[in-house]
C-alpha positions as CSV (number, residue, x, y, z in Angstrom):
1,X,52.7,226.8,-69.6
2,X,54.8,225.4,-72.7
3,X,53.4,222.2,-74.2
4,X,56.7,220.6,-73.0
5,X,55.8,221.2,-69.5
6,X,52.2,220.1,-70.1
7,X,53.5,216.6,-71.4
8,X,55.8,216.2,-68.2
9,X,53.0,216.6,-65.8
10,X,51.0,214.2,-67.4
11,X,54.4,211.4,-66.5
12,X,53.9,209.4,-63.7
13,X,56.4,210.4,-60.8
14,X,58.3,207.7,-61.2
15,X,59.1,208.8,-65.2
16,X,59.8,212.5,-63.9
17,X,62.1,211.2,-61.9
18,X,63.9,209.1,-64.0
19,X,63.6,212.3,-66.2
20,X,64.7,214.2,-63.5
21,X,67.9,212.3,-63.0
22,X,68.7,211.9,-66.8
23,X,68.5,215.5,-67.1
24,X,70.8,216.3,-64.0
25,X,73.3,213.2,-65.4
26,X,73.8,215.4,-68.8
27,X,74.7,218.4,-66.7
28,X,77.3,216.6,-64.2
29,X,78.6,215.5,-67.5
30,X,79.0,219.1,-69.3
31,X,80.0,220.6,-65.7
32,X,82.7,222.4,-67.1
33,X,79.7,224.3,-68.7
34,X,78.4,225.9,-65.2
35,X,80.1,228.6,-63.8
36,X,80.2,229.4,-60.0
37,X,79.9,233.3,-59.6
38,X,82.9,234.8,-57.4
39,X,80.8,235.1,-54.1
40,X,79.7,231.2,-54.5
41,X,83.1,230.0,-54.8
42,X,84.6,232.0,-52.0
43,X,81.6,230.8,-49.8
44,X,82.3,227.2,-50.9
45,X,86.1,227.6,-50.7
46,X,84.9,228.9,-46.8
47,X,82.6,226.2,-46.1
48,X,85.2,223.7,-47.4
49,X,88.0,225.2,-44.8
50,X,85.5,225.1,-42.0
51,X,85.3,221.6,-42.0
52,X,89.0,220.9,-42.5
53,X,89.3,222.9,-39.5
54,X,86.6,221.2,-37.5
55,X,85.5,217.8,-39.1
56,X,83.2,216.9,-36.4
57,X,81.3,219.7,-36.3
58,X,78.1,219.5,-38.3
59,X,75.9,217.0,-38.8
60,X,75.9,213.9,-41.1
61,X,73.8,213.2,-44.2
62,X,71.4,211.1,-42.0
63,X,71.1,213.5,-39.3
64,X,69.8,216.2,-41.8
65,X,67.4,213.6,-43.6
66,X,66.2,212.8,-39.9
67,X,65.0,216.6,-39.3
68,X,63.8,217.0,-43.1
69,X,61.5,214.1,-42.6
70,X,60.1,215.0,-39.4
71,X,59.1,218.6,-40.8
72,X,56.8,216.6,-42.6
């Protein structure tokens, strides 16, 4: 383990996680930066068109959280 890593874990969770979001801030910024391989932007661009075509279907962002937190 690098000392880098070493010197996160010893952060609270609550600095991690400000860390965390910092660090995922930076990329939404650069985003151009990350490329989507063929096969992930065909099955986004698929995904997309499935709920165009059936907006309903699915469940909502609370629905999923619901069932995530009862796994636990």
């Amino acid at each position: 383990m690098t000392q880098m890593m070493q010197d996160i874990l010893k952060m609270s969770v609550p600095e991690r996680i400000l860390m965390v979001e910092a660090i995922w801030n930076s990329i939404v910024e650069n985003d151009e930066q990350v490329e989507l391989s063929a096969e992930t932007k065909q099955l986004l661009d698929e995904r997309l068109e499935a709920h165009k075509s059936n907006p309903k279907e699915g469940s909502s962002w609370d629905e999923v959280k619901a069932r995530i937190k009862s796994q636990f």
